[in-house]
C-alpha positions as CSV (number, residue, x, y, z in Angstrom):
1,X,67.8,133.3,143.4
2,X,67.9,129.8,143.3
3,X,71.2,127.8,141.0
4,X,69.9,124.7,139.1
5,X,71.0,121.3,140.2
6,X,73.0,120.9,136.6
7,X,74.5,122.2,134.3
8,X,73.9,121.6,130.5
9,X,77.5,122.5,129.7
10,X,79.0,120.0,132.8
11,X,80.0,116.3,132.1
12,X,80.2,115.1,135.3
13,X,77.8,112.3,137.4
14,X,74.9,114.6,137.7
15,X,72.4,114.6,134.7
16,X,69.9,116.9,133.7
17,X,66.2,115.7,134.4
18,X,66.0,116.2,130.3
19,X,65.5,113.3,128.2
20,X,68.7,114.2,126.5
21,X,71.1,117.3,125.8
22,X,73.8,118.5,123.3
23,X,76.1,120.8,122.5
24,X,76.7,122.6,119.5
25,X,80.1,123.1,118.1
26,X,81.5,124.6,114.3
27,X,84.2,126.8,112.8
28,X,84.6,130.3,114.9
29,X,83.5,132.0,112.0
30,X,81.9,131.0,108.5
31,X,82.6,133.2,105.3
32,X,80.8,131.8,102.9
33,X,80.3,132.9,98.8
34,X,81.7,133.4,95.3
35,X,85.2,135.4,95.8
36,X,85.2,135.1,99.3
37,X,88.8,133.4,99.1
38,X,90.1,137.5,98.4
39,X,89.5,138.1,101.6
40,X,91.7,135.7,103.0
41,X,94.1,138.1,104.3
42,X,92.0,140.4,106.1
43,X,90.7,137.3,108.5
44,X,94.4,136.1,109.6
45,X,94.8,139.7,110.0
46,X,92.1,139.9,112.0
47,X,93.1,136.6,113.5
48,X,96.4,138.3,114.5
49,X,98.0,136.2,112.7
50,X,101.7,137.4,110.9
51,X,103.4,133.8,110.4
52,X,101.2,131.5,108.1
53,X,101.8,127.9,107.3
54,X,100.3,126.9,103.9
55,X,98.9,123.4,104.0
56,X,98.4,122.2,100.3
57,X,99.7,119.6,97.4
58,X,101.6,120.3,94.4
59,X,98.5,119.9,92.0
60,X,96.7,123.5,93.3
61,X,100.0,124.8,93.2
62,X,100.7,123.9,89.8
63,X,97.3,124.5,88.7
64,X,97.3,128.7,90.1
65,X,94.4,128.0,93.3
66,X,97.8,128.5,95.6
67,X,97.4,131.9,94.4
68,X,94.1,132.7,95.6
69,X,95.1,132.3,98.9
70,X,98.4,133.3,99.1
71,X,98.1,136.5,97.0
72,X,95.8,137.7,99.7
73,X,98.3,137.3,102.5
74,X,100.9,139.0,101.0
75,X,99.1,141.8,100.5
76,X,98.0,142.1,103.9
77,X,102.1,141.6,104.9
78,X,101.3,138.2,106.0
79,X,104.8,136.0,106.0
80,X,104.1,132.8,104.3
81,X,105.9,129.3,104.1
82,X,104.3,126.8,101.8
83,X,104.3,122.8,102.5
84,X,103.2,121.6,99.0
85,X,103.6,118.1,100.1
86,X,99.6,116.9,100.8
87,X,98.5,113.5,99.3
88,X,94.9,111.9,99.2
89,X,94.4,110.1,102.6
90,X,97.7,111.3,104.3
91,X,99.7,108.7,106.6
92,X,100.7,109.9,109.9
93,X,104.3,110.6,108.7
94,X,103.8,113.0,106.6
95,X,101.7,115.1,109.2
96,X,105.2,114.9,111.4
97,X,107.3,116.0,108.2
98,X,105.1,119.1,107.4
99,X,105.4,119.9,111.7
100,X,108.9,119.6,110.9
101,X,109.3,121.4,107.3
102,X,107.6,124.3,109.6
103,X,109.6,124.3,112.4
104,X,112.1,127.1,111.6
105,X,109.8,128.9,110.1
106,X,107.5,129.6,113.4
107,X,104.4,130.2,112.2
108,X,101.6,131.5,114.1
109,X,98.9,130.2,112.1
110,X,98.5,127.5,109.7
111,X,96.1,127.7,106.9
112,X,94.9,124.2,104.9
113,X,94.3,124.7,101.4
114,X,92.3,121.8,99.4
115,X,90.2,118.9,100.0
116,X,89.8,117.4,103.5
117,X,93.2,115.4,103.4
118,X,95.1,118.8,103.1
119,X,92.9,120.8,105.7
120,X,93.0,117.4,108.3
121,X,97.0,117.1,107.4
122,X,96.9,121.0,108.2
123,X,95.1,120.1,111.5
124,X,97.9,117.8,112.8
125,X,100.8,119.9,111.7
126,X,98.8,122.4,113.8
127,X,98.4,120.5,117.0
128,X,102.1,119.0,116.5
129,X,103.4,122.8,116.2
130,X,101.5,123.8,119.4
131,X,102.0,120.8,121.6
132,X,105.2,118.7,120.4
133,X,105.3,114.7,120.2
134,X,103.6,112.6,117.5
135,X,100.8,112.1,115.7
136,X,99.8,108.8,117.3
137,X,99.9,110.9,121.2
138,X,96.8,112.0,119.9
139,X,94.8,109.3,118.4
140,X,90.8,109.3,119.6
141,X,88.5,111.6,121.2
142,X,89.3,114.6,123.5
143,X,93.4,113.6,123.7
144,X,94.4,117.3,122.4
145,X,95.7,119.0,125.6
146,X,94.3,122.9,124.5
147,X,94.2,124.9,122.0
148,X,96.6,124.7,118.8
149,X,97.7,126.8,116.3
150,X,95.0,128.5,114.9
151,X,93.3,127.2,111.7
152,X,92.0,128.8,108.5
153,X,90.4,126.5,106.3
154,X,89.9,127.0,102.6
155,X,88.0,123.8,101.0
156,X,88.7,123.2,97.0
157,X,86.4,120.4,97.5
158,X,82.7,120.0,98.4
159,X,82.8,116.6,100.3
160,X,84.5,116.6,103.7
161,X,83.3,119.4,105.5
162,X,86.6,119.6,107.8
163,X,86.5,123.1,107.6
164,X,84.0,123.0,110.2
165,X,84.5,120.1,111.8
166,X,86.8,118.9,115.0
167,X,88.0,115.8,113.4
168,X,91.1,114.8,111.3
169,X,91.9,111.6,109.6
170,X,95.1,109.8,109.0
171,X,96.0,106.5,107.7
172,X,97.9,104.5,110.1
173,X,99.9,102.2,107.0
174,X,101.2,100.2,109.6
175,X,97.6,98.3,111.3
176,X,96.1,99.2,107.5
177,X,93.2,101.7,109.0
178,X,92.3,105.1,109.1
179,X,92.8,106.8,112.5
180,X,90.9,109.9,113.5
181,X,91.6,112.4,116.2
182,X,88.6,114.3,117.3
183,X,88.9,117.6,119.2
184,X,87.2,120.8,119.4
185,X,90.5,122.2,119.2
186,X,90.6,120.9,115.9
187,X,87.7,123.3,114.6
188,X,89.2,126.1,112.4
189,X,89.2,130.1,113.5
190,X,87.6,130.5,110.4
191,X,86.4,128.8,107.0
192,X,86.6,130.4,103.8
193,X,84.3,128.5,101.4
194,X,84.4,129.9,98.3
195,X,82.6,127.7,95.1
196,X,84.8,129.3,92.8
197,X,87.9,126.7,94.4
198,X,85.7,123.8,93.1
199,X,85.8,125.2,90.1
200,X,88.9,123.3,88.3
201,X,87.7,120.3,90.4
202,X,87.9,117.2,88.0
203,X,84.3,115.2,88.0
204,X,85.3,111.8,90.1
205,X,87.2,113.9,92.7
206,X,83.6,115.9,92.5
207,X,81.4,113.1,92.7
208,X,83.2,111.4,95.1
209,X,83.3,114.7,97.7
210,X,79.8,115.2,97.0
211,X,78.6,111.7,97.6
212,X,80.4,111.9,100.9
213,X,78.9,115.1,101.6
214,X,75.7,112.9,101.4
215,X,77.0,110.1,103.6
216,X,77.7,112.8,106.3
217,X,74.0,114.1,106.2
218,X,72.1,110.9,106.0
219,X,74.7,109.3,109.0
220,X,74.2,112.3,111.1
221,X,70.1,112.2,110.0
222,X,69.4,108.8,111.2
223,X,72.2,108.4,113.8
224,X,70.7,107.1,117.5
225,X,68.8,109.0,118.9
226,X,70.3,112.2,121.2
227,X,68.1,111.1,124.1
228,X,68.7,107.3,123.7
229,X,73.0,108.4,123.9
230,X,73.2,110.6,126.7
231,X,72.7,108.2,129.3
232,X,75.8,106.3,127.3
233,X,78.7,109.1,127.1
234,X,81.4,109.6,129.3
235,X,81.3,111.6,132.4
236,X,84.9,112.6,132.8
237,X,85.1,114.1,129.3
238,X,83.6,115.5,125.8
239,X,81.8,113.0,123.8
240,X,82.8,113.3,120.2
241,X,79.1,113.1,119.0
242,X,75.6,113.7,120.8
243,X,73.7,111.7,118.3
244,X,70.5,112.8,116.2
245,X,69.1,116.3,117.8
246,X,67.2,119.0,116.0
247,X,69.5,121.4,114.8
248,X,71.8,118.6,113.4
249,X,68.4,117.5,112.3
250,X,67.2,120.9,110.3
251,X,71.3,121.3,108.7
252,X,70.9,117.4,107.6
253,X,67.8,117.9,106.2
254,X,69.1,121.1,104.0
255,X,72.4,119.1,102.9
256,X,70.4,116.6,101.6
257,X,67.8,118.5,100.0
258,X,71.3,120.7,97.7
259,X,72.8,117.3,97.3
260,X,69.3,115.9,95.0
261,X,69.6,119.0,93.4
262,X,73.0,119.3,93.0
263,X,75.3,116.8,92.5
264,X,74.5,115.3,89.3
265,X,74.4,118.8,87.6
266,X,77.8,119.6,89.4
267,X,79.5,116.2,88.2
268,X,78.3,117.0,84.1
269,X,78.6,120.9,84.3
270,X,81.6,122.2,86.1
271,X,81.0,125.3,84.9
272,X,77.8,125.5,86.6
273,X,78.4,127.8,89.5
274,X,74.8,127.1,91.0
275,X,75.6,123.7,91.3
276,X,78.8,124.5,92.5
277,X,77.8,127.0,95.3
278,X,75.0,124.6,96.0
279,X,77.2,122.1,96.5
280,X,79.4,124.1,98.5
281,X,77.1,124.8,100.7
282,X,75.5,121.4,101.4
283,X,79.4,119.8,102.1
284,X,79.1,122.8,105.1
285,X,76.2,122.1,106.4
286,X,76.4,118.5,106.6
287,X,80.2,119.2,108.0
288,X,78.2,120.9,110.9
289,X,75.7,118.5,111.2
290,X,78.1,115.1,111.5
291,X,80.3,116.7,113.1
292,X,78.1,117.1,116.2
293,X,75.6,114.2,115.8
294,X,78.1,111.6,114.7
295,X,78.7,109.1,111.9
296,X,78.4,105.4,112.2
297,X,78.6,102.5,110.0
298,X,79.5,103.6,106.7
299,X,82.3,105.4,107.9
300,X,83.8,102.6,110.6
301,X,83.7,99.9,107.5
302,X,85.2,102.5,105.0
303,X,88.1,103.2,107.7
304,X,89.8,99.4,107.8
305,X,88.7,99.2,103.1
306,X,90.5,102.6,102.5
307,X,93.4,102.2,104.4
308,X,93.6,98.3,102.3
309,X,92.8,99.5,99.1
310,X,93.4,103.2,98.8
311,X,90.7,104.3,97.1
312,X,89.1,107.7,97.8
313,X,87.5,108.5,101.2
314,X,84.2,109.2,98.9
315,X,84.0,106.4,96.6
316,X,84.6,104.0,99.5
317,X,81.9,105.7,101.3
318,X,79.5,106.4,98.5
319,X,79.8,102.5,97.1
320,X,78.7,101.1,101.0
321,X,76.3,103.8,101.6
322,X,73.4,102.3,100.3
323,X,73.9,99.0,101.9
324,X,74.4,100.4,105.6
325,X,71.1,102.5,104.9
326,X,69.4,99.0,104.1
327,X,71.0,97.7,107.2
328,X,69.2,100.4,109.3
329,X,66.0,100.8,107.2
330,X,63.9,99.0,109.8
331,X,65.1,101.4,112.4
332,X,65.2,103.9,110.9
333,X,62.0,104.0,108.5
334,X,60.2,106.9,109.1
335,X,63.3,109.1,108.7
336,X,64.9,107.5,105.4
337,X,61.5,108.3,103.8
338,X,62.2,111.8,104.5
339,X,65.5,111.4,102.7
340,X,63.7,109.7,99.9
341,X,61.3,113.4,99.8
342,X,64.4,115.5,100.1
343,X,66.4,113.7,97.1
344,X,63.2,114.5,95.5
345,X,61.7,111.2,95.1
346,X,57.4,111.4,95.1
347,X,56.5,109.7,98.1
348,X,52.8,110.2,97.2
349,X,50.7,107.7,98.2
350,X,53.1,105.0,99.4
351,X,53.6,103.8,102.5
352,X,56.5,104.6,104.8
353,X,58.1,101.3,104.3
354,X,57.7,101.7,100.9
355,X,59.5,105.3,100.9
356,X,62.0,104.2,102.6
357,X,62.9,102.0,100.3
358,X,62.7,104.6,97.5
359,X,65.3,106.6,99.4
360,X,67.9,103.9,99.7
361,X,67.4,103.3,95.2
362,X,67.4,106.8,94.7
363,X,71.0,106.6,96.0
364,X,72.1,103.6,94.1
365,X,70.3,105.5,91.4
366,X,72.4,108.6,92.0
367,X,75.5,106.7,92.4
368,X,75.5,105.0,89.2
369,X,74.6,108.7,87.8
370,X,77.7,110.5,89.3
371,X,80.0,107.2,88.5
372,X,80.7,105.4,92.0
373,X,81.7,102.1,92.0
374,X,78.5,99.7,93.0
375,X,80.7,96.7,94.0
376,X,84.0,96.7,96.1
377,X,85.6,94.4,93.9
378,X,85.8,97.5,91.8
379,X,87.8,99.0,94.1
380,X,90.8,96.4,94.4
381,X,89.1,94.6,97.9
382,X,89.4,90.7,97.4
383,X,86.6,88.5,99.3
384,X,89.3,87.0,101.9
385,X,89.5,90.8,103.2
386,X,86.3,91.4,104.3
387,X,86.2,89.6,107.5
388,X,89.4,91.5,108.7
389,X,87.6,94.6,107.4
390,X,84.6,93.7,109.8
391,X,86.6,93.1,112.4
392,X,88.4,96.5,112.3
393,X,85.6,98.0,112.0
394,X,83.8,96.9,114.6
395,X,86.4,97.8,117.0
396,X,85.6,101.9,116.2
397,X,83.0,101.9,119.1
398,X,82.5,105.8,118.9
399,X,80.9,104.9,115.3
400,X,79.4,101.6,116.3
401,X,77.4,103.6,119.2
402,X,76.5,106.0,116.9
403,X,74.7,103.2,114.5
404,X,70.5,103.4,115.1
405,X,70.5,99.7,114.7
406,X,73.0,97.6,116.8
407,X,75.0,95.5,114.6
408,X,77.4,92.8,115.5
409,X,80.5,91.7,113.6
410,X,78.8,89.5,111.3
411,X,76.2,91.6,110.4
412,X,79.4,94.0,109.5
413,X,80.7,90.8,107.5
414,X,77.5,90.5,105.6
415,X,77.1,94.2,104.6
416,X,80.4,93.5,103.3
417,X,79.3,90.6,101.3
418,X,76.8,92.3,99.9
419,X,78.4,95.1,98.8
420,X,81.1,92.6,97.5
């Protein structure tokens, strides 16, 4: 029998006579549905896990949600030591102080409990726990020696969709950006989405999850083309992202189809457990989806502006979201008029250009609905910022590459100004 030259799974000099090739990474295993947080117990049991490190911030243990994962544990004789000390857009020192906090503990496990700054601060104390040093040892892509402790993530959130994804983001307070570290590594055991978390979850911190939820699925959507990146990644290691392919594709597609229907009704009715589970489910697909094909602009400009003015990974992604798809709409045409029919816009009738166009005001339109900021001003960012911002940004290649449409460091500027 004969062995084929290559293989898909290698990254070494030989390619595949393909046009292009990806892998597929997620979570090990996916529990999704109402209630599903009771069963918390039973999968670190399952996970072998006896020792568990509780990632989470004083507001869900004030407010009882502590509870729905902890009760669980206990009953299925799971020790437990709580870190209650999780902020919005963590810096890197207080990933070392919950490693720390842990030490004496010994956990076997570590389980992040919130929105994506608690499960990425959980993510860090995990790969500290297993492998020692500091946060900054393992800045960038594929720098996480082997496997670390292992994860359970439970979102409260529908936004991030780091319960499935290899990436966790700090802010580095001292160069004012936002520093990721991307590993497979990083991907939870398991995910335990249950709606019912987002529950109690106030409006803004909902609309601003849900609009980056969106971001996720329309970056990975129109992100370079899979076949046009291959030839571009690295050889000697795994690429964070594989660009546009068509199961990143078909999740995209879904996320944005439950964020038109959802997000709105989820912001106005918190009660509404349709919306919720729909929204729910659309932060986890498009958590898959990015996670695999990449993110690009949005995300490298909201890095060096979040870090500056603190404002929530969402809103600073929802407010520039528009702008970068207007940056991209000539590359990208045919595909942002499929966003514009999935946010259920009629594209009946008009031209592609024209739909295209519809997509990118049906997300101003939606953002002014759901009550994100439309200008950065309104986020603290002064004018003589924005050229530092650009030039941050533009030094996050992985994202850059990602972009469908290159764009230089004035064209970063000028989205900027725009958006100013």
């Amino acid at each position: 029998m004969s062995v084929p030259p290559c293989r898909l799974s290698s990254f070494n000099n030989t390619r595949c006579a393909m046009n292009g090739y990806f892998t597929f990474h997620t979570a090990g295993e996916i529990v999704f549905g109402q209630g599903v947080a009771e069963r918390t117990g039973q999968i670190a049991r399952r996970l072998g896990l006896a020792r568990v490190l509780i990632v989470t911030d004083k507001r869900l243990t004030d407010a009882g949600i502590l509870e729905a994962a902890a009760v669980p544990l206990n009953a299925a004789g799971v020790a437990l030591h709580v870190f209650d000390g999780g902020q919005a857009e963590p810096p890197t020192t207080l990933a070392t102080q919950c490693a720390e906090d842990a030490r004496g503990f010994a956990p076997d496990g570590v389980l992040g409990l919130g929105g994506g700054s608690n499960l990425d601060l959980a993510k860090i104390a995990a790969v500290l726990l297993a492998h020692g040093g500091e946060p900054s040892d393992y800045f960038g892509s594929d720098r996480v020696p082997g496997p670390v402790l292992p994860l359970i993530a439970v979102p409260t959130t529908a936004g991030t969709g780091s319960e499935v994804s290899g990436s966790a983001v700090l802010s580095d307070e001292v160069n004012q950006i936002k520093v990721s570290t991307l590993s497979n590594h990083l991907r939870p055991a398991a995910a335990i989405v249950d709606p019912e978390l987002t529950r109690t979850c106030p409006a803004q911190v909902t609309a601003d999850s849900g609009i980056d939820a969106l971001t996720h699925a329309i970056e990975a959507y129109t992100a370079v083309d899979n076949a046009e990146l291959v030839p571009k990644l690295p050889s000697d290691s795994e690429p964070p992202y594989y660009g546009a392919h068509p199961l990143g594709d078909a999740l995209a597609e879904k996320a944005i189809a439950l964020v038109g229907k959802h997000l709105a009704t989820a912001v106005r009715e918190p009660d509404n457990m349709q919306a919720r589970e729909g929204m729910a489910l659309a932060a986890t697909l498009a958590g898959m989806a990015f996670s695999n094909c990449g993110v690009a602009l949005v995300h490298a400009l909201e890095y060096p502006l979040g870090a500056a003015v603190h404002c929530s990974h969402g809103a600073g992604n929802g407010l520039l979201l528009p702008y970068v798809m207007e940056f991209n709409r000539p590359q990208r045409t045919a595909r942002l008029a499929r966003v514009a029919e999935l946010l259920g816009e009629s594209t009946a009738g008009r031209s592609e250009a024209d739909a295209a166009r519809r997509a990118v005001d049906r997300v101003v339109s939606l953002r002014r609905e759901i009550g994100i900021p439309h200008q950065l001003r309104e986020l603290g960012a002064r004018e003589d910022q924005l050229e530092t911002f650009a030039a941050k940004a533009h030094t996050i290649t992985r994202l850059m590459d990602i972009n469908p449409r290159r764009a230089s460091e004035q064209d970063l500027l000028e989205i900027l100004r725009a958006a100013y």
